[in-house]
N, C-alpha and C positions, 0 to 999 in steps of 0.2 A: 424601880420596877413599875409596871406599867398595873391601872387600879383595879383591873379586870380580875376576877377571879376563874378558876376554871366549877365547870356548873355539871350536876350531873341529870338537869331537868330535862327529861324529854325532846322540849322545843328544841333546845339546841344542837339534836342526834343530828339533824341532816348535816348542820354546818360544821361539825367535825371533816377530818381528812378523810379519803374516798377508801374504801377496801381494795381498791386497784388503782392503775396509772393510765386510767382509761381518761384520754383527753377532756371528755365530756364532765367526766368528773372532776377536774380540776379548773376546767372554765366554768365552771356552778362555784367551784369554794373560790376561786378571785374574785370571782363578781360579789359573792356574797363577802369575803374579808371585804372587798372597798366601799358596800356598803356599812358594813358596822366593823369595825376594827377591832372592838373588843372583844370580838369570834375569834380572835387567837389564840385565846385561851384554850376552848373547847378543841378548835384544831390541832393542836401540840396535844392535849391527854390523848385525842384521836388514834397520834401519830404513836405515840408512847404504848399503845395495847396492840400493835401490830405485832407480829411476827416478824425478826430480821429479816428475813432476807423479803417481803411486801415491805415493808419499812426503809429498805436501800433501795428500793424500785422507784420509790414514791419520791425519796430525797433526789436522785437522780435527774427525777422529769422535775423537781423544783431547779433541779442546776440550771438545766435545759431553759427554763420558762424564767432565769434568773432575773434577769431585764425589765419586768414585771415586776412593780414596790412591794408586793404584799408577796409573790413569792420569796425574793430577795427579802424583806422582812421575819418568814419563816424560818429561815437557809441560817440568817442569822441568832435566832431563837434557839436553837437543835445545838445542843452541847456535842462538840464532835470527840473523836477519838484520843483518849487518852495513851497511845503508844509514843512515845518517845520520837522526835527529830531529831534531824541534823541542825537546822537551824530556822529563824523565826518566819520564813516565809518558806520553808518545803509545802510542796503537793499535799492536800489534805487525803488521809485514805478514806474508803468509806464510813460514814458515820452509822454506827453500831449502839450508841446508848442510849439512854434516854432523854429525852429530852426537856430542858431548865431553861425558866425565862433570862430574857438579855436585859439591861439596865436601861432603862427610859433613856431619852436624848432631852425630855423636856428641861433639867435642871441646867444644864448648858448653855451658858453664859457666850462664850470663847473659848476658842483654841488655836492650836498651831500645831502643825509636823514641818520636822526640819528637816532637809536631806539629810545622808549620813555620810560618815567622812572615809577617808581609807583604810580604814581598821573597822566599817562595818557599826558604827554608832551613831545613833540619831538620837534628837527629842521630838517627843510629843507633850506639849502644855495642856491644862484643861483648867478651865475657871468654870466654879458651879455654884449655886444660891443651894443652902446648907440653912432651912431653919431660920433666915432672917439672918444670917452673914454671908461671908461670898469665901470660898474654899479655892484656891490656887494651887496649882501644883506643876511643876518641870520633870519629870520621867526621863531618867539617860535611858536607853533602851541600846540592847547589842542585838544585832541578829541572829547570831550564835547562842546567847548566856539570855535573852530575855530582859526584862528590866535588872538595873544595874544599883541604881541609885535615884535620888529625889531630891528637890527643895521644894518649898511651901509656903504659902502664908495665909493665915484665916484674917478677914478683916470686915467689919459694919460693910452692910452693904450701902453702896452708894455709887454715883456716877462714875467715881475715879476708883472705883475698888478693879481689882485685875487688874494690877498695871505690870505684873509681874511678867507676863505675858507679854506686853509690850517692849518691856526690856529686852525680855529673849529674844524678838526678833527683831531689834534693833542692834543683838551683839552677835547677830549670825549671818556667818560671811556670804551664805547663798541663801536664794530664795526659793521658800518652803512654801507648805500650803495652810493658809488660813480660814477659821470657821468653815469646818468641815468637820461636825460633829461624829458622822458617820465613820470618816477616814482614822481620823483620833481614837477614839472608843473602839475602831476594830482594831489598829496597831496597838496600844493597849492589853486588849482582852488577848492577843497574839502573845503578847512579850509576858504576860504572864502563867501564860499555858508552858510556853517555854522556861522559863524558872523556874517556875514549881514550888518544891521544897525549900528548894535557896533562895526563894524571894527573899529579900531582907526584910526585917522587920516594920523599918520606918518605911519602906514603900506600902508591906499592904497598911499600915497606919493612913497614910493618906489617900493610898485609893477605897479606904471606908470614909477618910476624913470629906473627901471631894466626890466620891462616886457612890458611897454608899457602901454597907456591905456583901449585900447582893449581888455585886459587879461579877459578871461572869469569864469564865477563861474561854477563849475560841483560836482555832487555828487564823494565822494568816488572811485578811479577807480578800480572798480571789476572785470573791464574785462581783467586787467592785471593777474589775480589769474590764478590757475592752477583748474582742474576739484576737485569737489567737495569730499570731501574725503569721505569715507565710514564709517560705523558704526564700534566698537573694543568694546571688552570686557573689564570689570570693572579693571582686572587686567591691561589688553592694555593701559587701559586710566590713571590710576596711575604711570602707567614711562613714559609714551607720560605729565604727568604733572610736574613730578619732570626734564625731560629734558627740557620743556620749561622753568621753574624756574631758574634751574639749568644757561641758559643760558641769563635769565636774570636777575643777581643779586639785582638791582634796588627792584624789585617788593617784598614792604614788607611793610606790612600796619603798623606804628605808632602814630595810634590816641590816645589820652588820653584813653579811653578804654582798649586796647590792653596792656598799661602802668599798668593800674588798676589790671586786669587782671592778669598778669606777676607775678606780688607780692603776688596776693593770691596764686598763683601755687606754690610760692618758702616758702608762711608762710607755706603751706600745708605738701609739699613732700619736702623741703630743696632744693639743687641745682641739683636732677635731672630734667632732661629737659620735658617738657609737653610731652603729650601723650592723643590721639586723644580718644583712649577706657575708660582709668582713666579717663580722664578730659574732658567727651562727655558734662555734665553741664556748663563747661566754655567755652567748643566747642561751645554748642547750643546758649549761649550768647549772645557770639560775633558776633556770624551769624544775629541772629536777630536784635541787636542791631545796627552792623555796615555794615558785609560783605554783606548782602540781597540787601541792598541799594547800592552797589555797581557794583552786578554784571554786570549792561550795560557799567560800564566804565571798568570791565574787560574783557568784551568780546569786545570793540573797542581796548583795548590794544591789544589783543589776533590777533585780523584781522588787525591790523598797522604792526606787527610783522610778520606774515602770508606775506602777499605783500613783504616785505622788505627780509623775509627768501629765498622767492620763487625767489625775484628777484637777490640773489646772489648764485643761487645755493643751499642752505639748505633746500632740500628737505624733507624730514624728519622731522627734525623743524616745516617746514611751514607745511606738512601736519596734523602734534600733533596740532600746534596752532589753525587751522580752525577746526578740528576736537573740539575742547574746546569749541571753539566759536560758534558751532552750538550747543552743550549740552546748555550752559549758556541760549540761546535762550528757551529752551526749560524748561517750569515747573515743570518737575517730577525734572529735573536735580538740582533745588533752593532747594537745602538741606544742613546741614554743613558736612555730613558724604560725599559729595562728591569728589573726588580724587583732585579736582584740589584747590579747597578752603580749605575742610581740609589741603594740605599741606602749601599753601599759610597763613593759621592762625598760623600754626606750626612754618611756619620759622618766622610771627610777634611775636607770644609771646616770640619764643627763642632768639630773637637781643635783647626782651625787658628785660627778664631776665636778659642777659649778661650786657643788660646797667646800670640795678637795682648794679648789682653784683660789677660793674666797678666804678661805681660812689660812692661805701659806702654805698649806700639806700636800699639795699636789709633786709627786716626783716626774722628773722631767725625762725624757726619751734619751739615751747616750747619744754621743755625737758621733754622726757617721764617718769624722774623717778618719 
């Protein structure tokens, strides 16, 4: 937690948050947070004695002015809504409570976020100095379920301590983003808003052991993303899907279905590979059977990727991925003829082919004479 306290002296009345979301008065309190940082404090009780609905006015024009450290620094501060998601990166609603400090960055040694794979699983690492030793930690995280599970290790601190972290990205098939305290600590403080209750035990044990116990819960941070991407055309949105596929191999559905599937395409047309027009019956299927039910877990893969593309520079990437993720949002988009799940079914039925093919199990077409 950060050493400030909140101050109920006088001096500090004006640097409190404004009574309104009159611009004037928020370019007074930036200017003044970037002079003395430790006015956060008093700004958050500020915030905290408002009235809802001044209080969601004010949160709003912080979204607005997000791109600004110190508002983005507050946005993160503001404990949001406690109502239930769907999963670890949904839309945050508006924020209605009160508001509770965030965990310092300063003890942060290292870290890492790792992409996630086709089931929607990522890690976030975190190395922090603990008191004169060095506290490690690996976080499976679900975007659905919240954190999952953990490993750990406390050790002297020294030059070679956190190597734990080095391992894990040296045994992870794609590339993630490192030392990015911000990114880490927000997916985090996300995956355990989304747990909740069922956090397991040994997680919050180590995010007291490594983060303190103060570590707060926060929605998804969205206000790390880049402006909202714009609409493309059907054809735009067909290579904006095969590049994101493209660059993550992981993502390929292998349900018993998909398996089932596979075999009839190969009794059918022998070993050429599916096809979305021939095979729009095993297309429609599949959609309904498996992919329909999935798309809110592909569209949090799609915005975990999105954060992570934006945060290393893969602009492009990250703009196709949100781009995705806002079609999946949308109805008309819940079709199987759409660019990004049709090809998403294409590359599962053809691994499952290959595996049919690979393993001897594949049944062969009847002979036509």
């Amino acid at each position: 937690m950060m050493g400030a306290t909140p101050s109920d002296d006088p001096a500090t009345e004006d640097k409190r948050m404004p009574t309104t979301s009159d611009s004037r008065d928020f370019d007074a309190i930036v200017e003044s947070l970037g002079r003395d940082p430790e006015e956060l404090w008093p700004a958050l009780e500020g915030l905290g004695r408002l009235e809802p609905e001044e209080r969601r006015s004010i949160i709003s024009e912080l979204r607005r002015r997000a791109a600004d450290p110190w508002a983005a620094t507050l946005l993160r501060m503001i404990s949001p809504s406690q109502e239930p998601t769907a999963g670890l990166v949904a839309e945050p609603p508006e924020l209605q409570h009160e508001p509770r400090p965030a965990v310092a960055m300063s003890g942060v040694v290292s870290c890492y976020v790792s992409p996630v794979d086709g089931e929607g699983r990522g890690m976030v690492a975190v190395s922090a100095r603990q008191n004169g030793s060095r506290s490690t930690a690996v976080f499976l995280c679900d975007v659905r379920r919240g954190i999952e599970d953990v490993r750990g290790e406390v050790e002297v601190e020294s030059e070679h301590a956190g190597g734990l972290i080095a391992s894990t990205r040296s045994t992870d098939d794609a590339t993630g983003v490192a030392d990015d305290p911000e990114l880490a600590l927000g997916l985090l403080a996300a995956g355990l808003e989304l747990s909740g209750e069922k956090t397991p035990t040994r997680v919050r044990d180590w995010i007291d052991q490594t983060l303190g116990r103060d570590f707060p819960t926060a929605r998804f941070p969205t206000h790390l993303f880049e402006t909202a991407p714009a609409q493309a055309s059907e054809a735009d949105i067909a290579l904006r899907s095969q590049d994101v596929l493209d660059a993550c191999p992981a993502w390929f559905d292998e349900s018993p279905l998909t398996l089932e599937l596979a075999g009839e395409l190969l009794l059918r047309h022998g070993d050429r590979p599916p096809d979305p027009t021939r095979d729009a019956g095993a297309y429609r299927y599949l959609f309904e059977r498996r992919l329909l039910g999935r798309l809110e877990l592909y569209r949090s893969m799609l915005l975990w990727m999105a954060l992570l593309w934006t945060r290393s520079g893969e602009g492009e990437l990250a703009h196709s991925a949100k781009l995705l993720a806002g079609q999946l949002m949308d109805e008309q988009f819940a079709v199987p003829s759409h660019p990004f799940v049709s090809a998403l079914a294409t590359r599962g039925l053809t691994r499952a082919q290959d595996s049919l093919i690979a393993s001897g199990k594949a049944r062969t077409p009847p002979d036509p004479r």
